[in-house]
PDB file with one MODEL, atoms N, CA, C and O in Angstrom:
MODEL        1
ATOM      1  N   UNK A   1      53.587-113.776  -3.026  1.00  0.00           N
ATOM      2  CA  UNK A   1      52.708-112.900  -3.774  1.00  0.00           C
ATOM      3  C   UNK A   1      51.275-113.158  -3.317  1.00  0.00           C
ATOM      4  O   UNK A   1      50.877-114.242  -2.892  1.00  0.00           O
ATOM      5  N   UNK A   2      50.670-112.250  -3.424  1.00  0.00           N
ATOM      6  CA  UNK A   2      49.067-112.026  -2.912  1.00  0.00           C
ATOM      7  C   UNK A   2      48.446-113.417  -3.630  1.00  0.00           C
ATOM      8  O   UNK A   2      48.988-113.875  -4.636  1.00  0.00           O
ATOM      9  N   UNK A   3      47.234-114.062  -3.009  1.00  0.00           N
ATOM     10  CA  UNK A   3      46.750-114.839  -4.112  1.00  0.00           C
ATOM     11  C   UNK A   3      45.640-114.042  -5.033  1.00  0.00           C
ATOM     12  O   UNK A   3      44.870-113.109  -4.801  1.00  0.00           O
ATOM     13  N   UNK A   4      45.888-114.755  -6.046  1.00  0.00           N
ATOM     14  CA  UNK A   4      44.517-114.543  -6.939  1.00  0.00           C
ATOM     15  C   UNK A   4      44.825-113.510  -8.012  1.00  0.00           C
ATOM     16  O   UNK A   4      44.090-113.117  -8.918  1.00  0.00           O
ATOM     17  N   UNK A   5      46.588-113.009  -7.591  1.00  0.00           N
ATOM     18  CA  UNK A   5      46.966-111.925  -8.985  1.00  0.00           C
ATOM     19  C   UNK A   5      47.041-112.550  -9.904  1.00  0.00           C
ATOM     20  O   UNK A   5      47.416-113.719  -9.824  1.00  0.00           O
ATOM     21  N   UNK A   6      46.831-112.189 -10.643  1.00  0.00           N
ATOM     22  CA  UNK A   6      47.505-112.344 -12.272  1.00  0.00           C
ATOM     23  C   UNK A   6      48.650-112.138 -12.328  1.00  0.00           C
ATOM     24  O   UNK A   6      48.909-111.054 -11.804  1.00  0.00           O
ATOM     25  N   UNK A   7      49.947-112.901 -12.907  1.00  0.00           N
ATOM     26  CA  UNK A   7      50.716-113.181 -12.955  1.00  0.00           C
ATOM     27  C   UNK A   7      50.997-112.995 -14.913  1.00  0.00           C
ATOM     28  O   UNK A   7      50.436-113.722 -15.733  1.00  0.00           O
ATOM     29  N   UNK A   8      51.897-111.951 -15.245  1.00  0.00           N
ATOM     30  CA  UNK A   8      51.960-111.813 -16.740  1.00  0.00           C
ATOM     31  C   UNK A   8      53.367-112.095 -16.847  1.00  0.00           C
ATOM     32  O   UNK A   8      54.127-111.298 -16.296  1.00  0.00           O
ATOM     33  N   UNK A   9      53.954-113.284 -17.578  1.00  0.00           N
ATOM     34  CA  UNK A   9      55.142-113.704 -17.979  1.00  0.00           C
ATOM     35  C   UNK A   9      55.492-113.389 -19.444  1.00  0.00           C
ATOM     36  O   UNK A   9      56.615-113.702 -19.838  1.00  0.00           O
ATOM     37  N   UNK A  10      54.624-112.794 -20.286  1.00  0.00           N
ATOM     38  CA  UNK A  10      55.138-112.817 -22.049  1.00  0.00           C
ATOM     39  C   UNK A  10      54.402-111.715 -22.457  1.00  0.00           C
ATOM     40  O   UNK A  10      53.181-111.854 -22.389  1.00  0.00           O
ATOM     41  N   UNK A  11      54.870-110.558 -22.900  1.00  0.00           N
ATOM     42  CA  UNK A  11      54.120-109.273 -23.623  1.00  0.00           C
ATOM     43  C   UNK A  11      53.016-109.648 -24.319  1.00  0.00           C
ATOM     44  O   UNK A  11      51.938-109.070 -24.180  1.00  0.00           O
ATOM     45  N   UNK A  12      53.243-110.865 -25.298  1.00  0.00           N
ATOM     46  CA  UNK A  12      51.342-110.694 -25.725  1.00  0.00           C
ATOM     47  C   UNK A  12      50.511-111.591 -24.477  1.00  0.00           C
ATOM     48  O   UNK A  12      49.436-112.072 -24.836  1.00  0.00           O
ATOM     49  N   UNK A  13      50.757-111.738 -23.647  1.00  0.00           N
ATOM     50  CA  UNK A  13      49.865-111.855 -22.434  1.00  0.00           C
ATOM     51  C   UNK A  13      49.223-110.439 -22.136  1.00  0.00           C
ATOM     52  O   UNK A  13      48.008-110.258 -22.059  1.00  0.00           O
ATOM     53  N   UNK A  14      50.050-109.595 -22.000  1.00  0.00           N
ATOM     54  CA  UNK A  14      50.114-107.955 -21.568  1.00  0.00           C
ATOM     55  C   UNK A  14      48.955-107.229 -22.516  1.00  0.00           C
ATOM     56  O   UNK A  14      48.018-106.498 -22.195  1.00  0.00           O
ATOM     57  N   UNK A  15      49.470-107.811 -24.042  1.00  0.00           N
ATOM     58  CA  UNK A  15      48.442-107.248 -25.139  1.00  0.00           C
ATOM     59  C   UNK A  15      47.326-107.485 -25.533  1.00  0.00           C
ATOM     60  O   UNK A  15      46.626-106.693 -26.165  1.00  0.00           O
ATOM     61  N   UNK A  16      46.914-109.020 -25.085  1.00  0.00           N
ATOM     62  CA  UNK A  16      45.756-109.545 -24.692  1.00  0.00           C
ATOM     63  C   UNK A  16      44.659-109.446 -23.636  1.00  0.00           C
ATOM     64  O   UNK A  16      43.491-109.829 -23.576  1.00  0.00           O
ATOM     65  N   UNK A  17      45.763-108.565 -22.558  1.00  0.00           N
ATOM     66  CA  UNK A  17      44.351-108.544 -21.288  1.00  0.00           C
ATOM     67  C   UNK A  17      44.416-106.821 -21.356  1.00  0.00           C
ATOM     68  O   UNK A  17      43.588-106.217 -20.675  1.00  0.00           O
ATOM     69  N   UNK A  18      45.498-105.955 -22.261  1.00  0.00           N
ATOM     70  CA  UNK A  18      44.941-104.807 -22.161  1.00  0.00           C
ATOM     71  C   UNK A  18      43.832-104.591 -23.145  1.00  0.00           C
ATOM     72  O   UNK A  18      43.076-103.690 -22.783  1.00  0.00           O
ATOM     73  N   UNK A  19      43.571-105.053 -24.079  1.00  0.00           N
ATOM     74  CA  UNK A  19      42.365-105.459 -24.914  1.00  0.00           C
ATOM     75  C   UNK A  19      41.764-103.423 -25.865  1.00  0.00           C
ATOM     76  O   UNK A  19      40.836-103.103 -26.606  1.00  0.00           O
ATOM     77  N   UNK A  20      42.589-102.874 -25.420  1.00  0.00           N
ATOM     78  CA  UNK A  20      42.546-101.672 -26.051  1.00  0.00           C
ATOM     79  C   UNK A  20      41.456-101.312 -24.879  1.00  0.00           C
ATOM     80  O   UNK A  20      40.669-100.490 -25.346  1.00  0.00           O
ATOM     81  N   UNK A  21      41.178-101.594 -23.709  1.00  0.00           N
ATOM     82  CA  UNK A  21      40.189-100.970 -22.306  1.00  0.00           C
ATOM     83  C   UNK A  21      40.969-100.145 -21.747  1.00  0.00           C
ATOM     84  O   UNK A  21      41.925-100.607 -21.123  1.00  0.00           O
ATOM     85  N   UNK A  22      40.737 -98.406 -21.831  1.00  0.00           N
ATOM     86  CA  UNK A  22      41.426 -97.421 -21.272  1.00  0.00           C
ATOM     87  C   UNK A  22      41.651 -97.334 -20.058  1.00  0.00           C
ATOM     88  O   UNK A  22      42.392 -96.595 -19.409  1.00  0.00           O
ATOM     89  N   UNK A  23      40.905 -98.205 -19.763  1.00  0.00           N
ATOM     90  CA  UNK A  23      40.909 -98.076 -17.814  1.00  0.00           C
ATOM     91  C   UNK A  23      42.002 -99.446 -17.338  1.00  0.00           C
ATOM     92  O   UNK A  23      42.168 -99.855 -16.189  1.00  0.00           O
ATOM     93  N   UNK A  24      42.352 -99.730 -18.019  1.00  0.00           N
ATOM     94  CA  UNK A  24      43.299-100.869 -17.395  1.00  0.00           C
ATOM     95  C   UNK A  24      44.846-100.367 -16.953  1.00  0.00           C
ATOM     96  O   UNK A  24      45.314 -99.656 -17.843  1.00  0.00           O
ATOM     97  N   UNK A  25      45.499-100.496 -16.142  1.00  0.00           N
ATOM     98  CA  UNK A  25      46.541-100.215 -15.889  1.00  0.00           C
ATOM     99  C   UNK A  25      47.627-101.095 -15.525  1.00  0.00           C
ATOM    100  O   UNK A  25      47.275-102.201 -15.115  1.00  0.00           O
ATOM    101  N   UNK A  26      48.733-100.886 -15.574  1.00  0.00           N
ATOM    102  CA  UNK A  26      49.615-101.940 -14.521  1.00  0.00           C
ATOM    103  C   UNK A  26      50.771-101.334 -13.724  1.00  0.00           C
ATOM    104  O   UNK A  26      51.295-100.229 -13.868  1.00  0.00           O
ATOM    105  N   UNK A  27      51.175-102.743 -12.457  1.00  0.00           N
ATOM    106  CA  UNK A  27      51.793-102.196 -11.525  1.00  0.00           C
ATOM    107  C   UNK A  27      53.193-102.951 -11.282  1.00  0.00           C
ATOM    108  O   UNK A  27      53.432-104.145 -11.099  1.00  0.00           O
ATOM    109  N   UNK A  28      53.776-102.167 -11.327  1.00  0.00           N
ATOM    110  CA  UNK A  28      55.158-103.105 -11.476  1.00  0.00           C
ATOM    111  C   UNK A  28      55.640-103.122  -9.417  1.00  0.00           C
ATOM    112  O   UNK A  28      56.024-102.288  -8.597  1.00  0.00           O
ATOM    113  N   UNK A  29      55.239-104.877  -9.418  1.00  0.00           N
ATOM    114  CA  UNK A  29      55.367-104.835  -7.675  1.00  0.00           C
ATOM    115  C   UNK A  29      55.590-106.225  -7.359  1.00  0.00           C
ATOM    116  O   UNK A  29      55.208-107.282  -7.860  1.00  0.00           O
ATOM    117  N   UNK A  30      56.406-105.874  -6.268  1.00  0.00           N
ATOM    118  CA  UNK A  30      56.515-107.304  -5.355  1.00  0.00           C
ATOM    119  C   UNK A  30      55.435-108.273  -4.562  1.00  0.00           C
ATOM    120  O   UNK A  30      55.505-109.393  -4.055  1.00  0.00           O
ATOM    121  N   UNK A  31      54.343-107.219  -4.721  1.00  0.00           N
ATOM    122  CA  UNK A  31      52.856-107.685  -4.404  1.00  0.00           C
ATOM    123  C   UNK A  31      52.579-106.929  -3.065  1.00  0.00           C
ATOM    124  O   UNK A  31      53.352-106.215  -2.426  1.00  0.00           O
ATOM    125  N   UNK A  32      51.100-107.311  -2.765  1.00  0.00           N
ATOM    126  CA  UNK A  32      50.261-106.529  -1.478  1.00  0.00           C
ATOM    127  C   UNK A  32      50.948-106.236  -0.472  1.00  0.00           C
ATOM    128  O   UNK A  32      50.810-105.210   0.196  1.00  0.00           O
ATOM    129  N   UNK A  33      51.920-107.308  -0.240  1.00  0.00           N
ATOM    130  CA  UNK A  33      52.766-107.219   1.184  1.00  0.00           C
ATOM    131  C   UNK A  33      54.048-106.320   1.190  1.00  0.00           C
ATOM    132  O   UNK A  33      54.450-105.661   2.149  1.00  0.00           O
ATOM    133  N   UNK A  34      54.568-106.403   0.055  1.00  0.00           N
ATOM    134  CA  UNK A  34      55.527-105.384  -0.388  1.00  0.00           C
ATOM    135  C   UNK A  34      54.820-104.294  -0.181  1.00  0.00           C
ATOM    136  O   UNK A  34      55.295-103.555   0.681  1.00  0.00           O
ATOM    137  N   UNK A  35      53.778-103.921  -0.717  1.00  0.00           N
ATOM    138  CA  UNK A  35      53.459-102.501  -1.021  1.00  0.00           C
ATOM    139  C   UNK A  35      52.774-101.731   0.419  1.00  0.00           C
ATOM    140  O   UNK A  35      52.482-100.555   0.639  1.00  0.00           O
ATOM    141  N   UNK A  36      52.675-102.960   1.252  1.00  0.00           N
ATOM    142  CA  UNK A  36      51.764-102.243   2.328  1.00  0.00           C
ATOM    143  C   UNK A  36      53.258-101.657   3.132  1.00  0.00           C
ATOM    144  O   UNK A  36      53.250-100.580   3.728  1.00  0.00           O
ATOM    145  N   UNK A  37      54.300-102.385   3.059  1.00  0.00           N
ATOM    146  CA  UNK A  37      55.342-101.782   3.845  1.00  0.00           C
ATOM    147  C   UNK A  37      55.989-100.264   3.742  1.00  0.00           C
ATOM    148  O   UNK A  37      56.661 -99.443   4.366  1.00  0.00           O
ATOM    149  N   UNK A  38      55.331-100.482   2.568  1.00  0.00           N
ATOM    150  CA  UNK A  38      56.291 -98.470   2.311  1.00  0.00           C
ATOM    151  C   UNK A  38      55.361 -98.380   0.657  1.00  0.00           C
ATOM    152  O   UNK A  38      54.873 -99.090  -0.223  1.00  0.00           O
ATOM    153  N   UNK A  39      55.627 -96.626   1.161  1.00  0.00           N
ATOM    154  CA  UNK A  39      54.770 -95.630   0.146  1.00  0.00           C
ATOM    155  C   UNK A  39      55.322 -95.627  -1.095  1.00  0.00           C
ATOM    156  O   UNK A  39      56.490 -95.944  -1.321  1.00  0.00           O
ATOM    157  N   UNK A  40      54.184 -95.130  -2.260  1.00  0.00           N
ATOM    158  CA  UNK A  40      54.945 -95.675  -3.164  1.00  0.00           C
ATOM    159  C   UNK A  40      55.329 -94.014  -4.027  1.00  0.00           C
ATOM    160  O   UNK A  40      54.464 -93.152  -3.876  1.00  0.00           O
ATOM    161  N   UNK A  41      56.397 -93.688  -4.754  1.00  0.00           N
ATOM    162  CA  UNK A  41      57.174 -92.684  -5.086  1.00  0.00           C
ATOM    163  C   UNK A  41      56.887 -92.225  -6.642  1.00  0.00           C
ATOM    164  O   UNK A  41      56.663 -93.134  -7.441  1.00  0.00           O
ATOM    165  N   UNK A  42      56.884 -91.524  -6.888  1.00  0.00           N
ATOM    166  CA  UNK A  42      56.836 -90.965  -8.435  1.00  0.00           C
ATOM    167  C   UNK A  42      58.257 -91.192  -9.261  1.00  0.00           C
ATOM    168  O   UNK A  42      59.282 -90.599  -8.925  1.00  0.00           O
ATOM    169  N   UNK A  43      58.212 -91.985 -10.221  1.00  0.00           N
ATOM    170  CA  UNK A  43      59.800 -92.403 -10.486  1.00  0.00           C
ATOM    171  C   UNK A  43      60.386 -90.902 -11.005  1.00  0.00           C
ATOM    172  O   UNK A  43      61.609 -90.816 -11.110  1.00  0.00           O
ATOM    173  N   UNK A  44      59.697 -89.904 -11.283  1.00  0.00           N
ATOM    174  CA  UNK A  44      60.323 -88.656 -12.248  1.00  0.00           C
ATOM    175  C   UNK A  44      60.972 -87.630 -10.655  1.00  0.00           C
ATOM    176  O   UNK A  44      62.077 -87.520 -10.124  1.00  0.00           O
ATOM    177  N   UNK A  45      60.002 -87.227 -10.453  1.00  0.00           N
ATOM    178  CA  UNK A  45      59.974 -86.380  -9.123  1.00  0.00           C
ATOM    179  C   UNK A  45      60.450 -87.018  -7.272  1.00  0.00           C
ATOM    180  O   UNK A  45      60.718 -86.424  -6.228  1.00  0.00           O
ATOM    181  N   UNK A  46      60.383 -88.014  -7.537  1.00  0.00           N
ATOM    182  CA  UNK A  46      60.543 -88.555  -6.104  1.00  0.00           C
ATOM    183  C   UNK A  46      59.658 -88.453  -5.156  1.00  0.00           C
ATOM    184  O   UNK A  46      59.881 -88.861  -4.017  1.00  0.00           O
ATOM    185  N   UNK A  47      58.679 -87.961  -5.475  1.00  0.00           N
ATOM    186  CA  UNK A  47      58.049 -87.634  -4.484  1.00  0.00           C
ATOM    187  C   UNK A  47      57.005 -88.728  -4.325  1.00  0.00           C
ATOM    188  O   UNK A  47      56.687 -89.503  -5.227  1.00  0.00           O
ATOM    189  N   UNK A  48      56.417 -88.719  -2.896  1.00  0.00           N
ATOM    190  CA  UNK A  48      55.416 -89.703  -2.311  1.00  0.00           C
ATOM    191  C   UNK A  48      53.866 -89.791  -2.724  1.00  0.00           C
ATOM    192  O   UNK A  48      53.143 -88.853  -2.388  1.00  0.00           O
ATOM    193  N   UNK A  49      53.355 -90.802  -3.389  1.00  0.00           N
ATOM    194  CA  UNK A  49      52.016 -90.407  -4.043  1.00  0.00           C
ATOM    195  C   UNK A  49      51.407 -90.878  -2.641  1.00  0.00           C
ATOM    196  O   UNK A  49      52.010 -91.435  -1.723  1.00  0.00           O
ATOM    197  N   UNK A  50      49.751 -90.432  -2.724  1.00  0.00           N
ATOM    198  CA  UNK A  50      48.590 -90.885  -1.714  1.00  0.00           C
ATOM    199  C   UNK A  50      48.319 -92.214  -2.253  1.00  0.00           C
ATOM    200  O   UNK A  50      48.053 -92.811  -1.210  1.00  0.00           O
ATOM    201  N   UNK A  51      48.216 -93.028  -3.139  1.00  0.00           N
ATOM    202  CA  UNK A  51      48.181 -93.866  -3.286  1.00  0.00           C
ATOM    203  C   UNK A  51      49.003 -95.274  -4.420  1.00  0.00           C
ATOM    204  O   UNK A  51      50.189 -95.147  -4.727  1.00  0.00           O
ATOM    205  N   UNK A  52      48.506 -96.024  -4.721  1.00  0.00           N
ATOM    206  CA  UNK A  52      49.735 -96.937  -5.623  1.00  0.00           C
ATOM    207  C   UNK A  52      50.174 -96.240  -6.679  1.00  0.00           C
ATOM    208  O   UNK A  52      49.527 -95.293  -7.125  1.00  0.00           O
ATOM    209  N   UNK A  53      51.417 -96.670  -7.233  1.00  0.00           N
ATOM    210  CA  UNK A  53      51.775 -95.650  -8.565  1.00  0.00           C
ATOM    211  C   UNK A  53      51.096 -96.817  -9.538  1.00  0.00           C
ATOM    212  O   UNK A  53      50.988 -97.927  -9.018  1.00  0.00           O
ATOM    213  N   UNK A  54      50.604 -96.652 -10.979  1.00  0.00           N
ATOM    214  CA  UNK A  54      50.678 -97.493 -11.539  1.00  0.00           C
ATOM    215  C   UNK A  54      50.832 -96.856 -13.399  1.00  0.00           C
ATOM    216  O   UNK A  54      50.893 -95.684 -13.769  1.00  0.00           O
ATOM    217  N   UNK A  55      50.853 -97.868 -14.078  1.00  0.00           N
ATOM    218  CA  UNK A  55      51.310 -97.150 -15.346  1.00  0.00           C
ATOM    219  C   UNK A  55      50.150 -97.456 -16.413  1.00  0.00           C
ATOM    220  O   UNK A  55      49.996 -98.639 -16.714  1.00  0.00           O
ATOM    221  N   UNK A  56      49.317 -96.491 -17.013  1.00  0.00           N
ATOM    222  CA  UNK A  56      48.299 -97.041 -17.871  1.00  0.00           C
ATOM    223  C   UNK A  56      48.615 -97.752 -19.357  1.00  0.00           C
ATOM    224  O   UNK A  56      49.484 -97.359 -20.134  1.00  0.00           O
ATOM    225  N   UNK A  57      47.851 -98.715 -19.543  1.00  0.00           N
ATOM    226  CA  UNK A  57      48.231 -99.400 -20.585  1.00  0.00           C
ATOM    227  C   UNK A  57      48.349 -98.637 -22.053  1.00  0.00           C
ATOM    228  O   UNK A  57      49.218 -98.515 -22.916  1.00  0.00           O
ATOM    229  N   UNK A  58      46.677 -98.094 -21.802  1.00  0.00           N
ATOM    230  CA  UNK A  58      46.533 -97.446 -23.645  1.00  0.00           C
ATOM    231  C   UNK A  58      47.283 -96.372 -23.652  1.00  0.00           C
ATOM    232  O   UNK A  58      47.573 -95.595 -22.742  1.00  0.00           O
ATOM    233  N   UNK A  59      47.552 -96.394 -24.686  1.00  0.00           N
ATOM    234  CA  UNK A  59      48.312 -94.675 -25.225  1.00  0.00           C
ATOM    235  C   UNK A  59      47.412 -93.534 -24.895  1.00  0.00           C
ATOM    236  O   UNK A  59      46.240 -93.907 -24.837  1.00  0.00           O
ATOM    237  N   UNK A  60      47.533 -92.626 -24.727  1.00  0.00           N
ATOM    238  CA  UNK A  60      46.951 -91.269 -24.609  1.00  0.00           C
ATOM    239  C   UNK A  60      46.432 -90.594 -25.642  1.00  0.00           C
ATOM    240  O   UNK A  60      47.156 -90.526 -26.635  1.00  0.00           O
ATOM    241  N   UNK A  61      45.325 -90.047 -25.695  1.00  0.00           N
ATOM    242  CA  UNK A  61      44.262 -89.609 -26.572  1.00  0.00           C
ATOM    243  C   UNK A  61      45.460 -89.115 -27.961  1.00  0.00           C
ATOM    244  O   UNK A  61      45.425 -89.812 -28.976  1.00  0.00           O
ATOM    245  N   UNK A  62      46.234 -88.188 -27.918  1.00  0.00           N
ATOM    246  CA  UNK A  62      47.095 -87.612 -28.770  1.00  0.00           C
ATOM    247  C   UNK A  62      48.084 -88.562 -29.635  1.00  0.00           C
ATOM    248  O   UNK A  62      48.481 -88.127 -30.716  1.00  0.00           O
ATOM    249  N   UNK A  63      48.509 -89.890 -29.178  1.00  0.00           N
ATOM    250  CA  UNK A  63      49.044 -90.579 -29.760  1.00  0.00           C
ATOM    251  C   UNK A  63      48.505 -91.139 -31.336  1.00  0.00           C
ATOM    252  O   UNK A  63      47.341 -91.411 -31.628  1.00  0.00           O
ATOM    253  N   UNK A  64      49.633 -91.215 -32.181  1.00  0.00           N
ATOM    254  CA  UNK A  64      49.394 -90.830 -33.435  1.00  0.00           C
ATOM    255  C   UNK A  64      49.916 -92.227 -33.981  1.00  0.00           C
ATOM    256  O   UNK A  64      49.687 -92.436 -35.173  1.00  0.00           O
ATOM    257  N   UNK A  65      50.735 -93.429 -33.111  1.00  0.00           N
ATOM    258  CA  UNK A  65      51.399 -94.330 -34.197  1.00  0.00           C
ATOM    259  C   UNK A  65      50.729 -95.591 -34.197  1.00  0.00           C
ATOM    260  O   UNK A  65      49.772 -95.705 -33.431  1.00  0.00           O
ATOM    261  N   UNK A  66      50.999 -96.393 -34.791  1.00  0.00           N
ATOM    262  CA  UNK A  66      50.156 -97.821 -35.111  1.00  0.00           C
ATOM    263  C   UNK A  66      50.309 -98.218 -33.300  1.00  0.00           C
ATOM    264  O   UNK A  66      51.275 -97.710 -32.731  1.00  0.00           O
ATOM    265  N   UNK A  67      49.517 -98.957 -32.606  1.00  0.00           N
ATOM    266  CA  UNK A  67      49.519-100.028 -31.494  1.00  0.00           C
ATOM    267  C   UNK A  67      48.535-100.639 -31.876  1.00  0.00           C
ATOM    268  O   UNK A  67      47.526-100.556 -32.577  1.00  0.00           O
ATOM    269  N   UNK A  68      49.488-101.718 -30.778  1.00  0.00           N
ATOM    270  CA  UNK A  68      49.737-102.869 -31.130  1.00  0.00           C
ATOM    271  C   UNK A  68      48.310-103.850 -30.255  1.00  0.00           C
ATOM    272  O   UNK A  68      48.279-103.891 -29.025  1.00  0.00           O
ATOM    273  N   UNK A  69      47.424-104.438 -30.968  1.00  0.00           N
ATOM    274  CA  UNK A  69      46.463-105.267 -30.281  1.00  0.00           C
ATOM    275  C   UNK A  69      46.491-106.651 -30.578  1.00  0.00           C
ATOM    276  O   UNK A  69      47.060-107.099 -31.574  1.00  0.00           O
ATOM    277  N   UNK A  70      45.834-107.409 -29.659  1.00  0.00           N
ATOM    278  CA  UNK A  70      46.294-108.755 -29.882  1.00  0.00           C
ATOM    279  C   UNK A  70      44.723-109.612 -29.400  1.00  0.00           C
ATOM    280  O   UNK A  70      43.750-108.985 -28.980  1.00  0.00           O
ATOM    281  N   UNK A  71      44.744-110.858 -29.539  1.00  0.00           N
ATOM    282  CA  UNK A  71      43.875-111.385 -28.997  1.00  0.00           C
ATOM    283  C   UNK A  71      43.555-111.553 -27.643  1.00  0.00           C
ATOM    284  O   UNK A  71      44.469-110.989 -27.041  1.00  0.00           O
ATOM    285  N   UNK A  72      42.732-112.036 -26.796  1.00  0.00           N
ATOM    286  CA  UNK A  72      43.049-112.386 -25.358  1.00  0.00           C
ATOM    287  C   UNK A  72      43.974-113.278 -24.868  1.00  0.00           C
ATOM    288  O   UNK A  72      44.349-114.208 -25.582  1.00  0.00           O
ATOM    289  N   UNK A  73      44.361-113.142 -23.845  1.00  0.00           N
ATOM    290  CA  UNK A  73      45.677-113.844 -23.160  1.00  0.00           C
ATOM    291  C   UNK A  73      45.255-114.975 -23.309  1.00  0.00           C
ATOM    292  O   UNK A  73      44.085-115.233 -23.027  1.00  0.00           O
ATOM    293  N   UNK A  74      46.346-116.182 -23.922  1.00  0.00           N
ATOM    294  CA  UNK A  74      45.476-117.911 -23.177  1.00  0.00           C
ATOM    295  C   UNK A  74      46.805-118.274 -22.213  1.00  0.00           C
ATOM    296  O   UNK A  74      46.646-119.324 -21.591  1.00  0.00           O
ATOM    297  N   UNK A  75      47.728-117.786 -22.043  1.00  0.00           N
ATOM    298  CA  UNK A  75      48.493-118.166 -21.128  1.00  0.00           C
ATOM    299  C   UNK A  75      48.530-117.389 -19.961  1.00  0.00           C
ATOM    300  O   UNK A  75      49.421-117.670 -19.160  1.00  0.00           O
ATOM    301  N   UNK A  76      47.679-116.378 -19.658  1.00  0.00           N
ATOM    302  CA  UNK A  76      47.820-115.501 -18.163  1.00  0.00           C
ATOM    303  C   UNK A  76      48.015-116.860 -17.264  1.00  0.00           C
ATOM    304  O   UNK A  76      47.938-117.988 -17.750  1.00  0.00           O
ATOM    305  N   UNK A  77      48.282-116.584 -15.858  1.00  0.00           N
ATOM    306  CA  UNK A  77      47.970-117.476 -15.014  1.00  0.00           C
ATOM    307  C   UNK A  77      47.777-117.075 -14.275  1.00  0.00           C
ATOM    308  O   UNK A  77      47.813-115.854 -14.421  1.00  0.00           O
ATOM    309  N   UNK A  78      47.420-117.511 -12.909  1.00  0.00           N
ATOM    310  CA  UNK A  78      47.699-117.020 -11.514  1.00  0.00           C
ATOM    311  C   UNK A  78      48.098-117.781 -10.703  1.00  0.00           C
ATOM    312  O   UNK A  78      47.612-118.910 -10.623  1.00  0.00           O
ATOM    313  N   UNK A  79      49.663-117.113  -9.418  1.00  0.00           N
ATOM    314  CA  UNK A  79      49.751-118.553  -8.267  1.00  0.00           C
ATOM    315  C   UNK A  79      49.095-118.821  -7.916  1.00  0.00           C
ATOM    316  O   UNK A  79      48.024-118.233  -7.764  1.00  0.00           O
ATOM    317  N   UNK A  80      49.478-120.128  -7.519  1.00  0.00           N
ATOM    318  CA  UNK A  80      48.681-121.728  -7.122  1.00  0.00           C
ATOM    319  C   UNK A  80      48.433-121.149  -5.417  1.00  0.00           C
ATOM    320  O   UNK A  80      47.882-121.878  -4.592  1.00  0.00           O
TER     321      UNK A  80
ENDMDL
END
């Protein structure tokens, strides 16, 4: 894995560094080297995006049900 990622092992890790910041996203990957080898696909359509796929954290303006916030991560880590 790339150095210097963040590495999230436990959902309130996840709920802690999305911090309710709309711009945060995540990427479900084998890391930099994985991803430089091949393009990455739209899981609905199949088709080939121009760049990484990734999935945004916050809910979308229209969402109506309780979420879920948490404090900041104290267990994130990153490899050594």
């Amino acid at each position: 894995m790339g150095e210097g990622l963040l590495v999230i092992r436990q959902l309130d890790q996840l709920v802690g560094i999305a911090g309710g910041d709309r711009d945060t996203y995540l990427r479900y990957s084998l890391g930099p080297e994985a991803d430089a080898r091949q393009a990455s696909r739209d899981y609905e359509s199949g088709l080939e995006l121009p760049g990484l796929s990734v999935v945004p954290l916050a809910p979308p303006g229209w969402w109506r049900r309780p979420v879920a916030t948490g404090s900041p991560a104290k267990s994130a880590s990153t490899p050594s």
